[in-house]
C-alpha positions in Angstrom: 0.0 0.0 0.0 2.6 2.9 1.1 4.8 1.6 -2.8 1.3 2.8 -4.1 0.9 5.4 -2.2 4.2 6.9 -3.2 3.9 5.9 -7.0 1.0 8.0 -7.2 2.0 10.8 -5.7 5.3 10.5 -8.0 3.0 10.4 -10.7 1.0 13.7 -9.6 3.8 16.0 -8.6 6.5 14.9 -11.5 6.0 18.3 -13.3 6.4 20.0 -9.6 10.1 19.2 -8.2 10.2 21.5 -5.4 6.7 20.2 -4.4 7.9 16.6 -4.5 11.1 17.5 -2.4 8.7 19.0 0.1 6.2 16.1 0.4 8.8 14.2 0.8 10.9 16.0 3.3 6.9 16.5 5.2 6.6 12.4 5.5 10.4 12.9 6.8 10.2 15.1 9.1 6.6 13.4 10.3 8.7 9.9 10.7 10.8 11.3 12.8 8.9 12.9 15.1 6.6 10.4 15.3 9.3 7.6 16.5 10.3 10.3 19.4 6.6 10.7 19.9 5.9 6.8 19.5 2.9 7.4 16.8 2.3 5.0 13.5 5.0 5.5 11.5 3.7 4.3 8.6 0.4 6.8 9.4 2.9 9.6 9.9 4.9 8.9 6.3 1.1 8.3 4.2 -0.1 11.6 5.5 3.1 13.3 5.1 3.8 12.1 1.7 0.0 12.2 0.6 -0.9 15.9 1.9 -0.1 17.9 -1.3 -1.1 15.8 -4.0 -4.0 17.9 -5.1 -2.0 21.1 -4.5 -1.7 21.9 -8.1 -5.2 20.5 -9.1 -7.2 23.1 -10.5 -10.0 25.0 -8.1 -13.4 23.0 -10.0 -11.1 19.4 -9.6 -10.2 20.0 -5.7 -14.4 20.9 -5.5 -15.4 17.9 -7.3 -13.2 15.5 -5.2 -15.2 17.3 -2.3 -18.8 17.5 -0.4 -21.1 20.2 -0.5 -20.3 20.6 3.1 -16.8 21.6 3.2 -17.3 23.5 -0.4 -19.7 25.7 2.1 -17.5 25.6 5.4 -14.7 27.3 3.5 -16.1 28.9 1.0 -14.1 32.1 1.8 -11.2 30.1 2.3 -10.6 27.7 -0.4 -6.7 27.5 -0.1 -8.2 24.7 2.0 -10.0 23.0 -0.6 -6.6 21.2 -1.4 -6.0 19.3 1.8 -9.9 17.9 2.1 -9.8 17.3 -1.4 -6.2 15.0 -1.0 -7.6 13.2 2.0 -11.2 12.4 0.0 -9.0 11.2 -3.1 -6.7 8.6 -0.4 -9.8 7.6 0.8 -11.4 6.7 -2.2 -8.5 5.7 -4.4 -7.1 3.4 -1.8 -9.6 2.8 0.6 -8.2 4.2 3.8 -11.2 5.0 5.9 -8.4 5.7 9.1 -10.2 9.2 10.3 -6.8 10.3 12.3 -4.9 10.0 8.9 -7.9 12.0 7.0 -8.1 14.6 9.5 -4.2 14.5 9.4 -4.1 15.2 5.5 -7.6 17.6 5.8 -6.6 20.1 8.7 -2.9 20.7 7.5 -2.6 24.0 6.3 -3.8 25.5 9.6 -4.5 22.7 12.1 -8.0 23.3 14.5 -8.4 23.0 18.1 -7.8 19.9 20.2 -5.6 18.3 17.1 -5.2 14.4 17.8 -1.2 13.5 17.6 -1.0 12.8 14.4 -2.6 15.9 13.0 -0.1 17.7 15.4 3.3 16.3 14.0 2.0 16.5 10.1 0.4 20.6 10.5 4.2 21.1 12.2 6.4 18.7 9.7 4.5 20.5 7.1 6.2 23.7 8.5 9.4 22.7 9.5 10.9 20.4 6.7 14.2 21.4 5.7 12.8 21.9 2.1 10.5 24.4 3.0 13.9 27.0 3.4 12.0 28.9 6.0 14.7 31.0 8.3 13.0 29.2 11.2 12.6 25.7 10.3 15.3 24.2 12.6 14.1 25.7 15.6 10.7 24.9 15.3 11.3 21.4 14.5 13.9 21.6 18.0 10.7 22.9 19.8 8.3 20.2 18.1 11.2 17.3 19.8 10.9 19.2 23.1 7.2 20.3 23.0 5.1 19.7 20.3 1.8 22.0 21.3 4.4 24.6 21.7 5.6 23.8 18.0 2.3 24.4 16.6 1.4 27.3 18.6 4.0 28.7 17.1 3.5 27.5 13.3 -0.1 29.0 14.1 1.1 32.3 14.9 3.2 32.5 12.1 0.7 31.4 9.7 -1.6 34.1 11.2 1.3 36.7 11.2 1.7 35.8 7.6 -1.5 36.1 6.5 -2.0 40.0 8.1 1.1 40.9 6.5 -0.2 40.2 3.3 -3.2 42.0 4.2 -5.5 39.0 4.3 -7.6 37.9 7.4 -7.2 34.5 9.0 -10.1 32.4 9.3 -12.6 32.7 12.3 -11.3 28.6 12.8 -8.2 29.8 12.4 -8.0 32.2 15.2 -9.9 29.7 17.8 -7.2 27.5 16.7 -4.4 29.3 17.6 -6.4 31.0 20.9 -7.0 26.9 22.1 -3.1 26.1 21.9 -2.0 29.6 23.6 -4.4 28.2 26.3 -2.7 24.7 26.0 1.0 25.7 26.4 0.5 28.3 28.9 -1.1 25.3 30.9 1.6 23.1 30.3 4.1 25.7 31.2 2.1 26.1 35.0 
């Protein structure tokens, strides 16, 4: 199942080298945090590997690989179409009905609240790959060894932070998102 998994998303993102160096440093980077966080391995590397294969689909494919329902939830918002239409497509394609690898693959670009473990270490891999060439990669993926809620509090604020400078609000899920982990670390730090 994962040589399939792979060979298809070879087959997607051929045309798209930097993208295929990223999904691949995601499934990485999601390996290895999940052995130091003793999660599936082999969940970790098939959501990692399988979160951007719709990335470069066009707008009308992502919406007809999706439900009516999330077409409506983020209407306003469909740089999210990609992830829920990726997750759909590995559950259809290859019959993974596994709702923590779904979720994993559908809530990557900016997590939610109360994130299982899984969804955790893929929404931070999917920052902190050493692909990505963000300035700030290394220490987040540091924090996510030490303290992974902390990791994607952070990776939230940034996203949010990114978003504003551009002149573009974050969504209303978004903000609760990143409110419910400020909440979670300053707890954990007590």
């Amino acid at each position: 199942m994962i040589d399939a998994i792979e060979k298809r998303v070879i087959e997607k993102l051929s045309q798209h080298e930097q993208r295929l160096k990223h999904v691949y440093g995601v499934a990485e980077t999601a390996v290895k945090l999940a052995k130091i966080y003793h999660e599936s391995e082999e969940k970790a590397w098939i959501s990692g590997m399988f979160h951007d294969i719709a990335k470069y689909d066009s707008l009308e494919d992502q919406m007809n690989k999706m439900d009516l329902r999330w077409i409506k939830a983020y209407v306003d918002f469909p740089v999210i179409y990609h992830a829920i239409a990726a997750a759909n497509t590995l559950e259809h394609e290859f019959r993974i009905h596994d709702q923590d690898i779904l979720n994993a693959i559908r809530y990557h670009v900016w997590g939610r609240k109360n994130m299982s473990l899984l969804e955790k270490i893929i929404f931070v891999a999917d920052y902190c790959e050493p692909n990505r060439g963000f300035h700030d990669s290394e220490m987040i993926y540091d924090m996510a060894v030490n303290n992974i809620d902390q990791a994607v509090c952070y990776c939230m604020k940034a996203s949010i932070d990114h978003l504003l400078s551009k002149g573009l609000e974050p969504s209303e899920e978004q903000l609760e998102a990143y409110q419910y982990y400020q909440e979670v670390t300053r707890g954990e730090s007590q």
